[in-house]
C-alpha angles and dihedrals in degrees: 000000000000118000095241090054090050094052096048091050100057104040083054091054091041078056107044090055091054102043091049091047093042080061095070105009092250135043109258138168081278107055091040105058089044089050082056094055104034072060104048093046090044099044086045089050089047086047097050094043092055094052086044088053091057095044103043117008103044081052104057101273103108095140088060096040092061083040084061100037089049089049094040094053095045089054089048096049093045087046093052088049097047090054100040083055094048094045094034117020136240116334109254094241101040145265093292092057092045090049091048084048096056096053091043089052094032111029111056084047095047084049092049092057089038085064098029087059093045096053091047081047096053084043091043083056101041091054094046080059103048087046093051094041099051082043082053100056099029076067084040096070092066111186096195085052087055093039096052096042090052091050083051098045078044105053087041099054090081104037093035115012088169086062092035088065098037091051089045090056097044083053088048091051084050097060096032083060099048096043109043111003089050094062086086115088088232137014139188120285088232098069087035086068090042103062087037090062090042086061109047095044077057089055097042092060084070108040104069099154091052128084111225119189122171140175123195106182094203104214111244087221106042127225146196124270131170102263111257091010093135111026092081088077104049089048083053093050092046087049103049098030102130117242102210116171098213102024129065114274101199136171110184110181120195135195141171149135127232136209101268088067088259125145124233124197127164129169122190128177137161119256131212090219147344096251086071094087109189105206100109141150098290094053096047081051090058105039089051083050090051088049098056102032097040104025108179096354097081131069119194124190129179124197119191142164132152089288110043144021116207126189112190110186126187123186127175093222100180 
């Protein structure tokens, strides 16, 4: 159990004693068994709030998630009446005071672990991003990529030392944007594209039996995007590409914004068969990033047979 919990549990239950005692000046049959069950409704109504903060509210629902909590803490504090009155009797002032008394002795405590669980849930999230963005970059930071690359900017430094440079520098800007622009929780789409396009001029040296098209429609008005959000697919698409000797081996990358400030991605390249599945490390990575950074304003669909393998994204993006 967590400290802060603890702690909460146990100051509720010093204070339960006490308010139920203070009623009558001593602890008798009576208090205690309404001190039993102002607990067990309130404790029932804190357990099933914690399970509804992980399932609605962490995920976007919070209107539903107060609907329910309001709902929720009505039903315990007419349960806790309803069997105080079976096991004790009528309280002494009327319905209307023993109702008061209950969300006097219930409610304050029911809105303390309501807090106490969102502010675990926005940590809970803060750190699930941190996580999958250090494991995204730590993939990232791929050393057959670089090794290939350098073999590349090494065999044409001899046959084209124009190309030789200009490949070197687009590797540097690869690595100058991963290591240092991509510290940032967002950047600009921009630089997104460009190391897109770095990357994929890279990957084109070594593919010279596939056929590589791409079109980044860079937005007039820019706009905010998660660092290396994209670029998992691409990397997938240059991996699994097929390599036949007598079919079209093809990528074809696409990218644009419209004009309701959504995103639109798509990735499509031939595959030898349909054994090679393509849903590796690096695209769980970045679904579970997509679901954290972009909750409910994304749509991912993936198409895929023995020939092709086709990646559609959307992201609202603003």
């Amino acid at each position: 159990m967590k400290w802060h919990r603890f702690i909460f549990w146990n100051l509720y239950l010093v204070f339960l004693v006490f308010a139920i005692a203070a009623e009558t000046g001593e602890v008798t049959k009576a208090s205690i068994i309404k001190c039993l069950l102002l607990g067990s409704c309130t404790v029932l109504a804190i357990l099933v709030v914690d399970v509804l903060v992980r399932k609605w509210f962490d995920t976007g629902m919070q209107a539903l998630f107060f609907v329910a909590t309001g709902m929720l803490a009505a039903f315990t504090i007419g349960l806790e009446t309803l069997l105080e009155y079976l096991l004790i009797g009528p309280h002494p002032l009327g319905l209307k005071e023993k109702l008061f008394e209950d969300v006097v002795l219930m409610a304050p405590w029911i809105i303390i672990a309501i807090s106490l669980f969102i502010a675990e849930g926005f940590n809970r999230k803060q750190l699930e991003q941190s996580k999958a963005a250090l494991s995204y970059l730590k993939h990232q930071v791929n050393p057959h990529f670089l090794l290939n690359t350098h073999n590349n900017i090494y065999f044409l430094i001899e046959q084209n030392p124009a190309l030789a440079s200009n490949t070197l520098l687009k590797l540097s800007d690869i690595m100058r944007y991963m290591l240092y622009e991509c510290e940032a929780e967002t950047v600009s789409l921009h630089k997104e594209f460009k190391h897109l396009e770095n990357y994929i001029e890279l990957e084109r040296i070594r593919m010279d039996n596939v056929q590589v098209t791409y079109h980044l429609q860079y937005p007039e008005e820019d706009v905010e995007i998660a660092p290396l959000l994209l670029i998992a697919f691409v990397e997938n698409a240059f991996k699994h590409v097929s390599r036949h000797k007598d079919k079209e081996n093809s990528i074809t990358i696409e990218a644009k914004m419209d004009g309701g400030g959504r995103l639109h991605f798509s990735v499509y390249n031939t595959r030898a068969t349909k054994a090679e599945h393509q849903d590796g490390i690096g695209l769980k990575n970045v679904k579970q990033r997509l679901n954290l950074l972009y909750n409910k304003r994304y749509q991912l669909h993936l198409e895929e047979d023995e020939k092709k393998y086709w990646v559609k994204l959307m992201i609202v993006l603003k």
